[in-house]
N, C-alpha and C positions, 0 to 999 in steps of 0.2 A: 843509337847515336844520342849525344847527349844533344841537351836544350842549346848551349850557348855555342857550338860546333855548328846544327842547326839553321841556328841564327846568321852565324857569319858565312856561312855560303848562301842562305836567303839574301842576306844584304850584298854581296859578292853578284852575283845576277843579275839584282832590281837594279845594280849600279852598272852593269854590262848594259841591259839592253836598255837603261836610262840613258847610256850613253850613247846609243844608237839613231831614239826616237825621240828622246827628249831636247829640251830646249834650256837654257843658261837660264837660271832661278837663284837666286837670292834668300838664305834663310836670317830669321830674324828669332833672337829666343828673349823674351821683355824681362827684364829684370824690375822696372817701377811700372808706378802706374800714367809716368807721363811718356810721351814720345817713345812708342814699343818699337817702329821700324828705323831709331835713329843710328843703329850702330849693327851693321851684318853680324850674326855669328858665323854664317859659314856663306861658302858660295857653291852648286851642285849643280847638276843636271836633272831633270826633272818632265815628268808626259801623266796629264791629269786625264781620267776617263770616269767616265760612270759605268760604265763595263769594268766588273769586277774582272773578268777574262782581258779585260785590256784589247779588246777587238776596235775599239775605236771606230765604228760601227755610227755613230752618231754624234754633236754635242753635248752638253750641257745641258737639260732643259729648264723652260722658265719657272723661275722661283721653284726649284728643286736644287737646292744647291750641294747635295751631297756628293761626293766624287772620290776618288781613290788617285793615291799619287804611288807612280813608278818612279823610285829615286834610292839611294842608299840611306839605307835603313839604321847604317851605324852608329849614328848620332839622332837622332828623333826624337823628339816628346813631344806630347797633348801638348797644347798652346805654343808652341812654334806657327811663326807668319810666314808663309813663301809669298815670294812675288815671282810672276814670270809675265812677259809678252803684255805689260800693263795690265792683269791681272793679280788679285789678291785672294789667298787663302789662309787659314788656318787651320793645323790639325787636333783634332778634335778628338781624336783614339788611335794609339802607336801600340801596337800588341805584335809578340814575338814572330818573327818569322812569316808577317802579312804584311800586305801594304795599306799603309796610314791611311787614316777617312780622313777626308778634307772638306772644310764649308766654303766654297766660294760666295765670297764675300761682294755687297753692292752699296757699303756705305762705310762712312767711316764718322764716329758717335764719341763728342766729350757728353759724357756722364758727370753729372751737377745734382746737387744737394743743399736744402737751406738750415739754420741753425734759428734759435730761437730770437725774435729780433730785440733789441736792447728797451726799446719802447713799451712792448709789450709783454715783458717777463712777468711783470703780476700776472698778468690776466691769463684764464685759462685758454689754449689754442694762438698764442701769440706768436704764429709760423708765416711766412711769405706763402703768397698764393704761388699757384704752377704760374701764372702769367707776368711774377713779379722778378724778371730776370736779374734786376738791381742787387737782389738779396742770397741769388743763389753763388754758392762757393763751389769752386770746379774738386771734384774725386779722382778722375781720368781723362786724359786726353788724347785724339788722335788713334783711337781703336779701328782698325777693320770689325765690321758684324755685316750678319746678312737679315736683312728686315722685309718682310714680305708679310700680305696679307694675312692674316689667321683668326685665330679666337682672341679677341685683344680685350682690353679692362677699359671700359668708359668713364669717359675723365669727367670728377663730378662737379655739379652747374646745377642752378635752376632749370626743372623743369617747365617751358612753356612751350605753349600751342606752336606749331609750325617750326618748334626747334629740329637743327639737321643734329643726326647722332653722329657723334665723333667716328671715326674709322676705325676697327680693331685692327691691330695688327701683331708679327712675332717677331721678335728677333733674338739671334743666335750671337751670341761673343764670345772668347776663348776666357780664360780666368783669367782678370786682373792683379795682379802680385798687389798685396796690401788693401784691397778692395772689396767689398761686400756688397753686390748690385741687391738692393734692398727696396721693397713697393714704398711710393711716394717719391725716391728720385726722378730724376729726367734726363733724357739724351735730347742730344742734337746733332742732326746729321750735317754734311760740312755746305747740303743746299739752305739749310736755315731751319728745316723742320724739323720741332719740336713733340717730344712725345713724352706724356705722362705713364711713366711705370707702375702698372696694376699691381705685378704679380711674380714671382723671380724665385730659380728654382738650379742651384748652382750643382753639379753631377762631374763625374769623370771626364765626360766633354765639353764640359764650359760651363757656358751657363745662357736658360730660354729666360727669357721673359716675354709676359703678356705686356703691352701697349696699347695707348688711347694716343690717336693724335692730337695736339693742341689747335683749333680753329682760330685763335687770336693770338 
């Protein structure tokens, strides 16, 4: 049997018994880098598991946000956004005749960048600090990511006696159309928190980056 035959009875199934156990989901495919959930591409049925068997055996667990979505497979790609049941995903890897990994998502992150300031173009280093929000220019807005603790990049300061270290952490975002998440920018989640971009490493699934949280 050929590959694309294959395929369309894979997707023929995961849309059967998507129909079955799943639940009314919402796709989003971003075309800019501002407002990616503002216009559906599609509308489907859909049943997320971390059981690749789909036994549905348990949730979600914390801050593991990998999962697999039962849903018709006909139209899919890497960085499409589902929503379902006030939850947010994005998939992350659509390969033939499997069902798509999906990152459930726990923030949603404009991505901001500064430009050289007019003041100080002589001089060498004449950038906005991380804390000088006045100066930074928005890149993205409105992204679902999932950000959770990990190996993050410490946001750099004076060292002193009794200083607390910033928090590492990691987060996961789908690619940005038109966007390059590059170390030195900054997100901000939609509670106010602010994180310095260490580290950033764009792949087939999106893209990780290492973070520092900002303390002031």
């Amino acid at each position: 049997m050929d590959q694309p035959a294959l395929c369309h009875l894979a997707a023929r199934g995961f849309a059967l018994a998507a129909a079955r156990v799943g639940a009314a989901t919402v796709q989003y495919r971003p075309a800019t880098a501002t407002g990616p959930c503002a216009t559906p591409h599609a509308r489907t049925m859909a049943a997320f598991s971390n059981d690749r068997a789909f036994g549905f055996a348990g949730p979600a667990l914390w801050d593991v946000p990998f999962v697999y979505a039962l849903m018709d497979t006909t139209d899919v790609r890497a960085g499409d956004i589902l929503t379902c049941g006030g939850e947010t995903w994005f998939i992350a890897r659509a390969e033939p005749f499997r069902p798509p990994l999906c990152v459930l998502c726990n923030a949603v992150v404009d991505i901001t960048a500064t430009v050289a300031q007019a003041a100080d173009v002589a001089a060498p280093g004449g950038y906005a600090t991380s804390g000088d929000v006045t100066a930074q220019v928005p890149c993205a807005t409105g992204w679902p990511a999932m950000i959770r603790p990990g190996s993050g990049a410490g946001v750099p300061g004076p060292a002193q006696p009794g200083a607390i270290h910033a928090g590492g952490f990691e987060m996961f975002l789908p690619a940005i159309p038109g966007v390059t998440i590059q170390p030195a920018m900054w997100a901000r989640d939609a509670g106010g928190t602010r994180y310095t971009i260490g580290g950033a490493r764009a792949g087939p699934w999106g893209t990780r980056c290492q973070l520092g949280q900002q303390q002031v």
